[in-house]
C-alpha positions in Angstrom: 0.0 0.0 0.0 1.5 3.2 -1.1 1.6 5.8 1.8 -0.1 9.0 1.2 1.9 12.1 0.5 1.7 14.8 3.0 1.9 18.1 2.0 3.0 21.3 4.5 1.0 24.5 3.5 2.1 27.8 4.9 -0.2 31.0 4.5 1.4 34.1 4.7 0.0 36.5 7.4 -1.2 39.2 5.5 -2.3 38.4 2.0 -5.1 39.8 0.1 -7.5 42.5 0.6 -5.9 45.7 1.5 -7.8 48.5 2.3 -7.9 50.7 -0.5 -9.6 47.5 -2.1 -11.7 46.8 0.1 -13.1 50.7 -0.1 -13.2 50.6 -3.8 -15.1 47.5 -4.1 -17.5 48.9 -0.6 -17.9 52.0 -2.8 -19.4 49.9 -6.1 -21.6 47.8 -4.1 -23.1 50.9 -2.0 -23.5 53.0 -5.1 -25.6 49.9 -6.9 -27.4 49.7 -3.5 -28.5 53.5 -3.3 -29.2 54.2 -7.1 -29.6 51.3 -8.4 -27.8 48.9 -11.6 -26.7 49.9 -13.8 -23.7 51.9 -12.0 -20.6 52.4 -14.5 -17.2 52.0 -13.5 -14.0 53.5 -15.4 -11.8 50.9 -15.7 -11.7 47.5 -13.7 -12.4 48.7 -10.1 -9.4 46.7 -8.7 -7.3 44.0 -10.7 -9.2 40.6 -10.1 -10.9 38.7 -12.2 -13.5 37.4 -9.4 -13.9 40.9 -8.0 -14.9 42.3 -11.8 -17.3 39.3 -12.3 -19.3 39.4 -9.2 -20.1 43.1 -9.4 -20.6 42.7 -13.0 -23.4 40.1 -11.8 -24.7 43.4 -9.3 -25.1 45.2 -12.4 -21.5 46.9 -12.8 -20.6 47.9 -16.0 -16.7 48.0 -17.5 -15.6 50.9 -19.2 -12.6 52.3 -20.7 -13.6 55.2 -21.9 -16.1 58.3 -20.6 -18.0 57.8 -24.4 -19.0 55.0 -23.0 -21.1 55.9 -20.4 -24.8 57.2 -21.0 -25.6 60.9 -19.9 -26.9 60.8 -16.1 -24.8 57.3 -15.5 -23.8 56.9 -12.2 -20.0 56.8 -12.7 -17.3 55.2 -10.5 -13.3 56.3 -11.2 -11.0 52.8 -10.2 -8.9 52.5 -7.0 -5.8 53.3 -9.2 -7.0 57.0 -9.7 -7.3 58.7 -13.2 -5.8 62.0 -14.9 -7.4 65.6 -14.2 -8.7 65.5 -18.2 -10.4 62.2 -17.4 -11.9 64.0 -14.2 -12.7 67.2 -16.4 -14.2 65.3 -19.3 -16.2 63.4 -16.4 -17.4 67.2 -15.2 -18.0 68.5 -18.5 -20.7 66.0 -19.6 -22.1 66.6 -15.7 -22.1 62.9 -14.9 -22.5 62.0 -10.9 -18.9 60.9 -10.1 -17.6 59.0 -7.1 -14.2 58.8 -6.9 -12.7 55.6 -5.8 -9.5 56.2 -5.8 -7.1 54.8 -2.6 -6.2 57.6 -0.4 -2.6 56.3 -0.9 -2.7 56.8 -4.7 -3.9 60.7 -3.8 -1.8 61.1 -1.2 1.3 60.6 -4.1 -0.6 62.7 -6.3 -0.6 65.9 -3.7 2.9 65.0 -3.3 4.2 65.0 -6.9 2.1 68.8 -6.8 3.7 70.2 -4.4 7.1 69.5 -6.1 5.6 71.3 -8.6 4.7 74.4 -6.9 8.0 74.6 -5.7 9.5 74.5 -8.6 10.9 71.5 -9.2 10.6 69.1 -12.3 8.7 65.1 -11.2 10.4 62.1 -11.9 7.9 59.1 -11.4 9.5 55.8 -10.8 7.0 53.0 -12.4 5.7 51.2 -15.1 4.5 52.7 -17.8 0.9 51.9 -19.3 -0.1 50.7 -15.5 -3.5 52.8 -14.9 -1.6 54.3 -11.5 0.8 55.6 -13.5 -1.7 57.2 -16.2 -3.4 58.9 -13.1 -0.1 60.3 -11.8 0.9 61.7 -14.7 -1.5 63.4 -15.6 -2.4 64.6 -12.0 0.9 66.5 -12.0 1.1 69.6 -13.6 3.4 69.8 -16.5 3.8 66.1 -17.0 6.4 63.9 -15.5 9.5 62.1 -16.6 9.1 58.4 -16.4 11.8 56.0 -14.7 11.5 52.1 -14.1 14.8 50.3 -13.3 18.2 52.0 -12.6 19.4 52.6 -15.6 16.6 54.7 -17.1 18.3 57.6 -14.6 20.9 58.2 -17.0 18.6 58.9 -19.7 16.4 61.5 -18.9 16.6 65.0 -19.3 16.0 67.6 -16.5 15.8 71.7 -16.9 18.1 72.1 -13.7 19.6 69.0 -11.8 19.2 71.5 -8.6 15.3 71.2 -9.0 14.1 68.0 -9.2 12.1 65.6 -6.9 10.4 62.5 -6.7 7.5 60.2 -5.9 6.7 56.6 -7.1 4.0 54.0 -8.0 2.5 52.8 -4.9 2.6 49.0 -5.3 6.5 48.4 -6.8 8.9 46.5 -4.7 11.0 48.5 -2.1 13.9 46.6 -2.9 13.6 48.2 -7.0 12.5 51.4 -6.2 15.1 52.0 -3.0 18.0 51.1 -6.5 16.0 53.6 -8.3 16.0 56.0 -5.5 19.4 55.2 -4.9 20.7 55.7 -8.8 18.7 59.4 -8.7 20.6 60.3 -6.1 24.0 59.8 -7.2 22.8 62.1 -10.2 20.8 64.2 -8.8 22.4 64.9 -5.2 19.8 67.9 -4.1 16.4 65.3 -5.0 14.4 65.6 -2.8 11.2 62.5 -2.4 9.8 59.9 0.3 12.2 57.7 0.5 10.4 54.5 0.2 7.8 55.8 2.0 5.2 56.2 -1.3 5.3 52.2 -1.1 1.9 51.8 0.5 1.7 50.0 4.2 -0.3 47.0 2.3 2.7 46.2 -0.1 5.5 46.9 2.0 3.3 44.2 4.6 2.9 41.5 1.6 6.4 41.9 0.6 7.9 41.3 3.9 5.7 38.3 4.5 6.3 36.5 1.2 9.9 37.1 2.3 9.9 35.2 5.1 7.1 32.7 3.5 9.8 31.9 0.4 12.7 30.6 3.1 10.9 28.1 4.5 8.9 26.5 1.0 9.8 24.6 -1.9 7.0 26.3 -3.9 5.7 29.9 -3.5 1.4 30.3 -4.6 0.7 33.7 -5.3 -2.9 34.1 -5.9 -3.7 37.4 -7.9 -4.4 38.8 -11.6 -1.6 38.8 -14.1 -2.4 42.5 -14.6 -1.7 42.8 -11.0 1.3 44.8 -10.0 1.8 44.1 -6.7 0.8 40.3 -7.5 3.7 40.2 -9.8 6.5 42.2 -7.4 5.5 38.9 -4.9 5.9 36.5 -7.5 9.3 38.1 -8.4 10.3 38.3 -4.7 10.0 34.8 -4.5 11.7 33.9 -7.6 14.6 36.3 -6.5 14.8 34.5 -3.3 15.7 30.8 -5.6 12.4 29.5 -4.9 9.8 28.2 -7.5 7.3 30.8 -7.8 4.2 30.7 -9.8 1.6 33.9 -10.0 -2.1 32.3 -10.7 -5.9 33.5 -11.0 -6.9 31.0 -9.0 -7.3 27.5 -8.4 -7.8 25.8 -12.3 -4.0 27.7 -12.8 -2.1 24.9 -11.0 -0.1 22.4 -12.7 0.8 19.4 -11.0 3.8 19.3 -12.5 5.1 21.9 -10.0 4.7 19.3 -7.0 7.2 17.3 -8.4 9.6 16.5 -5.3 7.5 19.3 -3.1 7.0 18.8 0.2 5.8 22.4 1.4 3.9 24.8 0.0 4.3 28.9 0.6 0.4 30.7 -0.7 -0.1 34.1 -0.6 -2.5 36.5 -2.8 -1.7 40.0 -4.1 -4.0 43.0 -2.6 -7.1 42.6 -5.3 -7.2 38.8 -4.4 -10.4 37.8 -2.3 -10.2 35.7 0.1 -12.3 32.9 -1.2 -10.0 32.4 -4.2 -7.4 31.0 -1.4 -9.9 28.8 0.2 -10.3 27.6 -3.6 -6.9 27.0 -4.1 -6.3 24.6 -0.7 -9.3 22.6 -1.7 -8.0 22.1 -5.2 -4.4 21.3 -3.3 -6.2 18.2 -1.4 -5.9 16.2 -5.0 -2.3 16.4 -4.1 -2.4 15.1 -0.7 -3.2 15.2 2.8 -2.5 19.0 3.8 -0.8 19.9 6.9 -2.0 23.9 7.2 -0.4 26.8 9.1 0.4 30.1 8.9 2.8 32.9 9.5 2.6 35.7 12.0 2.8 38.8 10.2 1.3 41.8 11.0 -2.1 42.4 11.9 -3.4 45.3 9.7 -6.3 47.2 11.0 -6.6 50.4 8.7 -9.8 51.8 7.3 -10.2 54.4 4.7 -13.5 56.3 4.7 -15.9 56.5 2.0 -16.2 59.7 0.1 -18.7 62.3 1.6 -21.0 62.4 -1.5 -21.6 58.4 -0.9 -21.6 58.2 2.8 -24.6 61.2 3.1 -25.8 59.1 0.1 -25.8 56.3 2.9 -26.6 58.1 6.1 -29.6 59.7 4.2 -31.2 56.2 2.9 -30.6 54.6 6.6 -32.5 57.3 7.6 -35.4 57.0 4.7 -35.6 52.8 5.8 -35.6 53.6 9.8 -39.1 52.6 10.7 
């Protein structure tokens, strides 16, 4: 009788949700509540496949473009934020936006203004074609100059060397965007930026657990879109660390030829990953073998964004409508 395999599953502590994502999806699902389908979202509201679906189910609607909306829509702007000509477009045709956006993303956008109105010329440190990047730019008066590894810093162009700051995507690694930071400083010794503080609290969390998670597995999960930046920076953080490292949708994206010679398991999921796509994927794992389950400690995150004010009276105002 052949003895049956035991496989060691370790969950990283956190993984998924963060709260920016949690507000953006609270915001679509409140805003189909209080007026009703169809609501129309710019862009997917977070990058998951499972997220899009099931509020396309509640009567979302996908957009790309503003053209695409009807007069009167309800319209919802994604957590990754969008330009000022998207917002004034939005304003001209007097649709009813709410702004999803995650206070993080903002809070770099205020940033990267306030270099401006001091005079100084914004390098963004990114990935082009990434809809957080698209927002920044063209949140920042007078455009930025776009860096992604290194050695893009010798390349660019600057008015005056002695003017110049900086501000960066939120979800990239710290360990790229600290050489980044690093490189613009040799060149640019009076830059003046956050450090690696711009990195929000959710990826800089993730990053350090998958750390930990990927020296003590022979295969590292991570459960997110492929569109997903910081899905891909944990995939990569894992691979970095010499451990097999495979970035999945879900649980139909495993391939039993990665167990080959496994005997534990490392699963985390980017910050648009629900939680139910993890349960998922350890069911599907039980066609493997008998699972041994535990978890990291990490760190226990406990912060809240608020709604914006237009949807929360929007709120307050039907509780009070429904109180008997």
């Amino acid at each position: 009788m052949t003895e049956e395999r035991i496989l060691h599953v370790i969950l990283a502590e956190p993984r998924g949700f963060c709260a920016g994502v949690e507000r953006a999806i609270e915001i679509v699902e409140r805003a189909l509540d209080i007026y009703g389908p169809p609501v129309y979202v710019r862009h997917e509201i977070v990058h998951n496949k499972r997220v899009v679906e099931t509020l396309r189910e509640k009567g979302a609607v996908f957009v790309e473009k503003l053209d695409e909306i009807p007069n009167g829509a309800v319209t919802i702007f994604s957590a990754h934020g969008v330009s000022e000509a998207i917002e004034q477009e939005a304003r001209s045709r007097n649709l009813p936006v709410i702004d999803a956006t995650c206070p993080l993303v903002s809070k770099v956008h205020k940033e990267g203004q306030l270099h401006v109105r001091k005079g100084c010329e914004v390098i963004l440190i990114g990935h082009n074609g990434h809809p957080e990047v698209e927002g920044t730019r063209g949140r920042i008066p007078g455009g930025v100059l776009l860096v992604t590894r290194p050695e893009d810093v010798e390349k660019i162009k600057v008015k005056n060397a002695k003017q110049v700051a900086y501000v960066t995507q939120t979800t990239l690694s710290v360990d790229e965007t600290k050489d980044v930071i690093d490189s613009l400083k040799v060149r640019f010794p009076r830059i003046c930026g956050p450090d690696v503080k711009d990195i929000c609290y959710a990826t800089q969390n993730r990053q350090r657990a998958v750390r930990q998670l990927a020296s003590e597995v022979d295969l590292l999960l991570v459960v997110g879109a492929k569109n997903s930046s910081n899905s891909n920076r944990l995939r990569e953080i894992g691979a970095e660390m010499g451990v097999d490292a495979y970035l999945i949708d879900d649980a139909e994206g495993l391939n039993e030829a990665w167990f080959d010679d496994v005997t534990t398991v490392g699963i985390t999921a980017g910050a648009s990953a629900p939680e139910e796509l993890v349960a998922e994927l350890l069911n599907r794992l039980k066609n493997f073998g008998t699972l041994c389950l535990g978890s990291l400690p990490g760190v226990d995150e406990n912060m809240q964004f608020k709604l914006p004010k237009e949807l929360a009276r929007a709120v307050e105002q039907k509780k009070k409508a429904e109180a008997p």
